[in-house]
C-alpha positions as CSV (number, residue, x, y, z in Angstrom):
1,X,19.0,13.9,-13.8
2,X,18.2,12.0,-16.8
3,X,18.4,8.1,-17.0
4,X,17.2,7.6,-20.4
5,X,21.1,5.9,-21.3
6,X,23.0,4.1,-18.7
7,X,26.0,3.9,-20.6
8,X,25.6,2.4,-23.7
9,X,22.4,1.3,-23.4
10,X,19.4,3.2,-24.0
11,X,15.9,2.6,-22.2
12,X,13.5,0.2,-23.6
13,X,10.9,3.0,-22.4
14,X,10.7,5.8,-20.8
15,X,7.7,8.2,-20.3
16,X,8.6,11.7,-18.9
17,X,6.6,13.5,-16.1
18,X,3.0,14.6,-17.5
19,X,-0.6,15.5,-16.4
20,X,0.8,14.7,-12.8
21,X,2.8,11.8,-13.7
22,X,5.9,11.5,-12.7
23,X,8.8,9.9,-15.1
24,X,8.6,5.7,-15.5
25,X,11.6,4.3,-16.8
26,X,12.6,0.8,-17.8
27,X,15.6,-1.0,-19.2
28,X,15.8,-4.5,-20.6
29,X,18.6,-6.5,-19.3
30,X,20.7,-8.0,-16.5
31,X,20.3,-5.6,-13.4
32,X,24.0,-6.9,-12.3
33,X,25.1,-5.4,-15.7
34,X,22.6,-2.3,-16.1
35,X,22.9,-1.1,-11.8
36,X,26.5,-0.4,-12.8
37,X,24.9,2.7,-15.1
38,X,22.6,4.3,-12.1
39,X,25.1,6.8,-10.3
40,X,25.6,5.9,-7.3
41,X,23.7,8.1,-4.0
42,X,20.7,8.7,-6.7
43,X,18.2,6.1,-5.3
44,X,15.4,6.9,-2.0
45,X,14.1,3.5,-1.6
46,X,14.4,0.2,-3.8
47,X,11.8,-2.6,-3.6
48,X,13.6,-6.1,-5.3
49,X,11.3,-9.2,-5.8
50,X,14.4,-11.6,-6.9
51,X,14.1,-15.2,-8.0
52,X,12.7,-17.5,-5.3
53,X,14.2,-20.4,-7.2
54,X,11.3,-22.2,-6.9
55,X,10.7,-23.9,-10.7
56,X,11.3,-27.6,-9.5
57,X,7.9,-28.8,-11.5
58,X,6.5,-28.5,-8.1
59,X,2.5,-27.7,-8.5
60,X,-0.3,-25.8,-7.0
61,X,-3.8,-24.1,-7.4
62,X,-4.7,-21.9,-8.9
63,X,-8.5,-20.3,-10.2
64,X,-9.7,-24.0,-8.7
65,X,-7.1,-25.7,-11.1
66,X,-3.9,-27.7,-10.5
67,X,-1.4,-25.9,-12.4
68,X,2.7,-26.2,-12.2
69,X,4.7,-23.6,-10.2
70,X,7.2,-23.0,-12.2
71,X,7.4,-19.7,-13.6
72,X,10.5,-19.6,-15.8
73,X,14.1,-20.5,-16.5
74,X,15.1,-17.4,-14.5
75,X,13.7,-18.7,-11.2
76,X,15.1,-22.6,-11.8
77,X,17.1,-23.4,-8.6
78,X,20.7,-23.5,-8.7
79,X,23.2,-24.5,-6.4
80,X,23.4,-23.0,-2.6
81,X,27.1,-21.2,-3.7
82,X,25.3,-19.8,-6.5
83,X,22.1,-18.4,-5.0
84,X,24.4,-16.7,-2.6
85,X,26.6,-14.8,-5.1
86,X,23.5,-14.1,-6.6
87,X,22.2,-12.6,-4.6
88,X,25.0,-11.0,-2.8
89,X,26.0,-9.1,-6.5
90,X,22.7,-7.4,-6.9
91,X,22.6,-6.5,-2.9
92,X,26.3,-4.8,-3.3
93,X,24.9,-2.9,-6.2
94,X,21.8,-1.9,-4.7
95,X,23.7,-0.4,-1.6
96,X,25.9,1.9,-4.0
97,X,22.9,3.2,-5.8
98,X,21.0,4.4,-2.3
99,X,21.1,7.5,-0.6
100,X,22.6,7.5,3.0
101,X,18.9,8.1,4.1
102,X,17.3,5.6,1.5
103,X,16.2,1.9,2.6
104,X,15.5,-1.4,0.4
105,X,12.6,-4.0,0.6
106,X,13.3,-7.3,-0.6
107,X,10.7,-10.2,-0.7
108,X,10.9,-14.0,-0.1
109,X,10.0,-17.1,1.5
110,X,12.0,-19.3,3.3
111,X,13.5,-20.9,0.0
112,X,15.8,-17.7,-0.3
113,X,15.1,-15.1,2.3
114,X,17.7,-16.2,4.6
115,X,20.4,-16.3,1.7
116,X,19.6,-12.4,1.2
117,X,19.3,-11.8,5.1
118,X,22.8,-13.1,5.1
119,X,24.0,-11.1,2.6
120,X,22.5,-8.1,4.0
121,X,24.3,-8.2,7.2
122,X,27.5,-9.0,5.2
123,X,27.1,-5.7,3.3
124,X,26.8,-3.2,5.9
125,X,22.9,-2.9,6.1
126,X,20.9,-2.3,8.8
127,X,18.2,-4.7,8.9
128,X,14.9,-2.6,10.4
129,X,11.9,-5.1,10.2
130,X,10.7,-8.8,8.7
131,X,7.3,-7.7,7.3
132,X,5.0,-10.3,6.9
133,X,2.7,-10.3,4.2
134,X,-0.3,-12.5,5.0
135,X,-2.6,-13.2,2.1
136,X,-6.6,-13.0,3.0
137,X,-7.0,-15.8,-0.2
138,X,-4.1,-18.5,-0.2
139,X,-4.3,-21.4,-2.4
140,X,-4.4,-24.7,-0.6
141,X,-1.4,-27.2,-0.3
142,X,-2.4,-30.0,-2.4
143,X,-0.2,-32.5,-0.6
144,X,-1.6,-32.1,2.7
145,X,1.3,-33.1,4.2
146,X,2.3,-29.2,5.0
147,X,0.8,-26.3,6.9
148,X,-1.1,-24.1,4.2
149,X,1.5,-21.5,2.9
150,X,-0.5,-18.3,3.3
151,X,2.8,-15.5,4.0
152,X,5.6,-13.9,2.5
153,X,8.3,-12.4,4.1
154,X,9.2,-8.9,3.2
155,X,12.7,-7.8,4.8
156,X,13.2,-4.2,5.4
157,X,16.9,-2.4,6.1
158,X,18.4,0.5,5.6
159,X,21.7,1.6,3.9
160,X,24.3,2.4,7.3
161,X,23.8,0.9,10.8
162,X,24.2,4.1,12.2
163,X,22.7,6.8,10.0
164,X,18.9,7.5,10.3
165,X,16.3,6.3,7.5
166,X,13.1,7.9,6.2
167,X,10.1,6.5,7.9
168,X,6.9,8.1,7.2
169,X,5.6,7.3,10.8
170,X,3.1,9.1,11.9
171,X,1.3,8.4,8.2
172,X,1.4,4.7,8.9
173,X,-0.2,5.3,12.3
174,X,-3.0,7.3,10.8
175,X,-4.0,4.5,8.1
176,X,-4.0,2.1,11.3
177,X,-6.3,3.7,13.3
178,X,-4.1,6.1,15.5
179,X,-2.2,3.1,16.7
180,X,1.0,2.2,15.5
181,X,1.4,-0.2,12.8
182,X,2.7,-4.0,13.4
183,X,5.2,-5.9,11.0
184,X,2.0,-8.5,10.1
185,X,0.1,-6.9,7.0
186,X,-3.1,-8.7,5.5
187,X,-3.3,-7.6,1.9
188,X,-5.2,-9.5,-0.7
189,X,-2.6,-11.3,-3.3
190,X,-2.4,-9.9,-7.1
191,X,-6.7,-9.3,-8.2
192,X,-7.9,-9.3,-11.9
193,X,-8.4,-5.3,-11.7
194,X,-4.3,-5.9,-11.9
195,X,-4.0,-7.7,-15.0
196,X,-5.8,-6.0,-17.2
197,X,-3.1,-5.4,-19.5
198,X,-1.7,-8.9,-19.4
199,X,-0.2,-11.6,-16.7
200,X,3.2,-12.1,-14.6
201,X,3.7,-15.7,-12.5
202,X,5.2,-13.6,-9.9
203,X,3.5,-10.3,-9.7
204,X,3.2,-8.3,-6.6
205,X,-0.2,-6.8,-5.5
206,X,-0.5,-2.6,-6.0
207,X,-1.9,-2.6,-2.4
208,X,1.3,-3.9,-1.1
209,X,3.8,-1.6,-2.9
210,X,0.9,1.5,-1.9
211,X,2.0,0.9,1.7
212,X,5.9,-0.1,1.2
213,X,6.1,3.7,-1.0
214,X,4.0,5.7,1.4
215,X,6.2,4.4,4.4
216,X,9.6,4.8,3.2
217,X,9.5,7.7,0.8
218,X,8.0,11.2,-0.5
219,X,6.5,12.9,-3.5
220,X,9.3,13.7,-6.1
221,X,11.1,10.5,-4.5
222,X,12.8,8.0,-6.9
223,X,12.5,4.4,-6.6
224,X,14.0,1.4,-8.4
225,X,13.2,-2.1,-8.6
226,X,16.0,-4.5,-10.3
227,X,13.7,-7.5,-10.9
228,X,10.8,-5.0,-12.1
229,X,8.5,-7.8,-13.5
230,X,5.3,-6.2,-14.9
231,X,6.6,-2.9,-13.4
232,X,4.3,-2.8,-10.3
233,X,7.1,-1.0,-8.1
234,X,6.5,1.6,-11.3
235,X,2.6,2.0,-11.4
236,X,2.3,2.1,-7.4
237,X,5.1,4.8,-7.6
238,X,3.2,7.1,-10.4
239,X,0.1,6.9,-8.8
240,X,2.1,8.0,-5.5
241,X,3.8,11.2,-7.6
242,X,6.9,9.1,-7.3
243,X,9.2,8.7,-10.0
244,X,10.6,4.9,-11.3
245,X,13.6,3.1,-12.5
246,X,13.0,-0.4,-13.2
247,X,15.6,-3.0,-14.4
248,X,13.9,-6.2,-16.6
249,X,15.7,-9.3,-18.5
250,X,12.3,-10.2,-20.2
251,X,11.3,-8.3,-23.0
252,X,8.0,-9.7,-23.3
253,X,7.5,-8.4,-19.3
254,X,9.1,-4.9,-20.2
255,X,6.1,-4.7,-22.9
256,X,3.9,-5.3,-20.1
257,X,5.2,-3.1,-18.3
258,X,4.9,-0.5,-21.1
259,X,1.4,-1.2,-21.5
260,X,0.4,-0.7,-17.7
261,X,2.3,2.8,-17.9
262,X,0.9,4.0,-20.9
263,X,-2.8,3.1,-19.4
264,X,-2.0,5.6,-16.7
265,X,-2.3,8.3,-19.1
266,X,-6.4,8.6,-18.9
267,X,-7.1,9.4,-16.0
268,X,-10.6,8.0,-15.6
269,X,-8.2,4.7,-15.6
270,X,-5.7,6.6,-13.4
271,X,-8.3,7.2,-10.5
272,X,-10.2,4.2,-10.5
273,X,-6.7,2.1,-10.1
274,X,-5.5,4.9,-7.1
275,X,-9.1,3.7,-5.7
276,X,-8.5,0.4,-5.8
277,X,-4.8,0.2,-4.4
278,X,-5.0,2.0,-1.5
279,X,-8.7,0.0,-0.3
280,X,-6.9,-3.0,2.0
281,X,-9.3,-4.9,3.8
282,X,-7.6,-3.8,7.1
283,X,-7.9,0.3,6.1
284,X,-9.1,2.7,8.8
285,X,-12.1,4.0,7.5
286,X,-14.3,7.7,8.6
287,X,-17.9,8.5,9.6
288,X,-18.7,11.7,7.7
289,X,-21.5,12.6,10.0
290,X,-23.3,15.7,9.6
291,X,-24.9,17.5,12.6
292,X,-26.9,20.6,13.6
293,X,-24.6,23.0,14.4
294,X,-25.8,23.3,18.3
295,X,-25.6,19.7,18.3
296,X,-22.1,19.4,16.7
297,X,-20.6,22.0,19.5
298,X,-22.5,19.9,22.1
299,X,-20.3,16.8,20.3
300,X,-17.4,18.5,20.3
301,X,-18.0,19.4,24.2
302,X,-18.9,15.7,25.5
303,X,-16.7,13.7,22.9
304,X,-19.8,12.1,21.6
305,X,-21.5,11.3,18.2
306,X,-24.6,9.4,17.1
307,X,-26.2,8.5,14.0
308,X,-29.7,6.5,13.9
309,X,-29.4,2.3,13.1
310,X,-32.6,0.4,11.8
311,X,-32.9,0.2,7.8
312,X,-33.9,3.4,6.7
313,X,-31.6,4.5,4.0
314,X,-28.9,6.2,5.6
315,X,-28.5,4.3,8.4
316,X,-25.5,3.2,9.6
317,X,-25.5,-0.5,10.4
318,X,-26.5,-1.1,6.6
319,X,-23.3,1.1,6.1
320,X,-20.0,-1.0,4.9
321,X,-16.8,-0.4,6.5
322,X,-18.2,0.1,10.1
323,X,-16.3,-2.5,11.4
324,X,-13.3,-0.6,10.3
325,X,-14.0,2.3,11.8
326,X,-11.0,4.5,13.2
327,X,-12.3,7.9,13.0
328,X,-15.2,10.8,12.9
329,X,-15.5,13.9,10.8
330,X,-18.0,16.4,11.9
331,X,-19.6,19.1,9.5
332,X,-23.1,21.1,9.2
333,X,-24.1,21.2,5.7
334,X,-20.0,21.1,4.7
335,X,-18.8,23.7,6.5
336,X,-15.9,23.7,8.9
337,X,-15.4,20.2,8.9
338,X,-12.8,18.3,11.9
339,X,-11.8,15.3,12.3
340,X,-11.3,13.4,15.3
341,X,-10.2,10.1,16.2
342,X,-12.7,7.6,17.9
343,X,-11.7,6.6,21.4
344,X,-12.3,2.5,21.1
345,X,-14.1,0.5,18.4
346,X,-17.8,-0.3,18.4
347,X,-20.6,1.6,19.6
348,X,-23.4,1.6,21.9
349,X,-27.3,2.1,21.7
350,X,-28.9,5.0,23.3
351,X,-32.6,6.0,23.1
352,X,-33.5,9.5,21.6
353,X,-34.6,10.3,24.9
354,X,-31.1,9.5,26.1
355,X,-29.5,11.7,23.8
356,X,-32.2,14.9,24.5
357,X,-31.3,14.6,28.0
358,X,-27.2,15.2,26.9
359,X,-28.4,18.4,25.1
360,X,-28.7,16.9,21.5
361,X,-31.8,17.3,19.2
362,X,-32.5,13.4,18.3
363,X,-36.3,13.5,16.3
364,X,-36.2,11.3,13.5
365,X,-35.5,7.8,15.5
366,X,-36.3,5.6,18.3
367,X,-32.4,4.5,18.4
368,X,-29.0,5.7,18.0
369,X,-25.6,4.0,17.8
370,X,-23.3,6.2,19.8
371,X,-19.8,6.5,19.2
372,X,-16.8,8.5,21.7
373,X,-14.3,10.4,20.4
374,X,-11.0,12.4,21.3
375,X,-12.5,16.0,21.6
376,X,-9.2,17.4,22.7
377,X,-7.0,16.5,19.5
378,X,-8.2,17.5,16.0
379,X,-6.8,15.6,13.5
380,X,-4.7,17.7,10.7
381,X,-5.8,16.6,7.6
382,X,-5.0,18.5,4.2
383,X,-6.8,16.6,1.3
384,X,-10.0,18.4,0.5
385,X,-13.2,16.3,1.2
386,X,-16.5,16.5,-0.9
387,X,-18.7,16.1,2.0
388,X,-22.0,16.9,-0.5
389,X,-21.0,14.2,-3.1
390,X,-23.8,12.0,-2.2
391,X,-27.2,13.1,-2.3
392,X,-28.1,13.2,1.4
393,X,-25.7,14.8,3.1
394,X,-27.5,14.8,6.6
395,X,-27.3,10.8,6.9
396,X,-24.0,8.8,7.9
397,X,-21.3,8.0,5.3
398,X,-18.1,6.2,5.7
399,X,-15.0,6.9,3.7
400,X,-11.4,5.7,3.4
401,X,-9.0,7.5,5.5
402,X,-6.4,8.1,2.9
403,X,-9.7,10.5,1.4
404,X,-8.7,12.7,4.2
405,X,-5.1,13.3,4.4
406,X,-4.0,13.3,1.3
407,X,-1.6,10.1,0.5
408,X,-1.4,10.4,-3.1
């Protein structure tokens, strides 16, 4: 299916699928005019960051300064019967444009998120969850006369009330730690690795969308954002082997947009972006730990690891990520590597005589940090890991999760 027209009009870009990218598509206009092009049952999952009609001359922080919050004529509040039809055109639309299986993610505060939950329940969705995004860096309220506004609310619902959604489940419990993941997320706001290619009052964080994508749809997948912005929905979903339909009224912010896509085409830039969207400060992260093979089946038999602590290069307290831990992957000199999921967080200290008298070989310290894991369940994981890509493969190393199972 080709969306390079919708109608009459023709795309303000559009980059076809190459070197592992899928297609990014954007128009300039009106998404209440342009949704009427999409067919209709062509959509998997939409993310829609609509006006907040906020830009009262209100102010805030920002970099240290006080700076106005207004962000454009788009976002200048109207009144409460216009909001609402607003909002409840570009919902209707929206729900044509999904497939019966597809869901929509629509952020706000509590200037306009209740408008849209209204509308939502008017139209037939389903509402699933109220995410909330809380920000690890706020700015401060300058009037002091307010609790600090650190959140935003992220509402999640599917097309029917009755028909079953995609939920990537068991991929979400992975990145938290084998446990299954809450409707609180803490995810850094928009970083300067982001805006390389230029600036939007509004934009949305790539570690945000990374999780909203990997949760609600697959590879091949295509997603569409109606307020697209600076086309974040777009880069998260090309990174993800997802493909993109985003609608714009700016045409200075569909250039932006243009220039972020094209910058995906080296992929030195490609990878280190991927990097740096799916690192949250919440991710599960592995202990790549290699052991003699006697001592790795003893491991595997007791449900018990161990690497040395002190400050000897290589040891793991000087390690970051520890406190993050989720997880253990086991190898002797790369080969056969499993993974296994630790049984609580933390660790305990054990002498090396300790460990001898468990079976294990411990030599080259006076002290281990000890860690238990889930012997009975290997965990499936289908992204190939470089276990030799640092020099010394025998110490401790600690690795993302998403290196392991392959959520790209």
């Amino acid at each position: 299916m080709s969306y390079n027209e919708l109608g009459s009009i023709k795309a303000f870009y559009q980059s076809r699928g190459i070197d592992h990218l899928e297609s990014f598509t954007i128009y300039h206009g009106d998404c209440r005019i342009l949704l009427h092009g999409i067919p209709d049952n062509s959509i998997d999952a939409i993310f829609a960051d609509p006006p907040y009609f906020l830009s009262n001359g209100g102010i805030s922080v920002h970099s240290g300064k006080q700076v106005c919050v207004d962000k454009g004529d788009w976002d200048k509040g109207g009144t409460p019967e216009y909001i609402y039809e607003f909002n409840r055109q570009w919902l209707a639309l929206c729900r044509t444009k999904l497939r019966d299986n597809g869901t929509i993610w629509i952020s706000g505060t509590h200037h306009n998120i209740h408008v849209v939950m209204r509308c939502l329940q008017e139209l037939g969705y389903k509402v699933l969850n109220t995410i909330t995004w809380q920000k690890t860096d706020p700015p401060p309220n300058l009037s002091c006369r307010y609790f600090n506004f650190s959140t935003e609310l992220i509402i999640w619902a599917r097309k029917f009330e009755k028909k079953p959604h995609k939920f990537n489940y068991e991929t979400m419990k992975l990145l938290n730690g084998g446990q299954q993941m809450t409707d609180v997320w803490r995810i850094p706001a928009v970083s300067l690795w982001e805006k390389q290619q230029g600036k939007h009052p509004t934009q949305k964080p790539l570690r945000l969308l990374y999780r909203i994508i990997l949760a609600s749809t697959n590879e091949g997948d295509t997603l569409l954002d109606p307020f697209s912005g600076s086309g974040t929905t777009g880069i998260a979903a090309n990174l993800l082997g997802r493909k993109y339909i985003g609608i714009e009224q700016d045409e200075q912010f569909c250039e932006l947009s243009l220039r972020r896509r094209q910058a995906l085409e080296d992929k030195n830039t490609r990878k280190k972006l991927f990097d740096k969207m799916r690192s949250t400060p919440e991710e599960t992260t592995v202990l790549i730990n290699h052991m003699r093979e006697t001592d790795r089946e003893k491991a595997m038999q007791l449900g018990i690891t161990y690497v040395r602590v002190g400050d000897a290069k290589g040891s793991l307290l000087v390690k970051e990520g520890f406190e993050r831990l989720g997880y253990v992957c086991l190898h002797t000199r790369g080969d056969e590597p499993k993974l296994f999921r630790l049984t609580k967080k933390g660790f305990q200290i054990w002498t090396a005589e300790a460990l001898r008298e468990e079976g294990f070989s411990a030599e080259n310290a006076p002290y281990y940090a000890v860690m238990r894991f889930d012997s009975s369940e290997q965990v499936t994981f289908d992204q190939p890991v470089d276990l030799h890509k640092r020099q010394y493969t025998e110490v401790a190393r600690i690795q993302p999760l998403s290196d392991f199972i392959g959520l790209r």
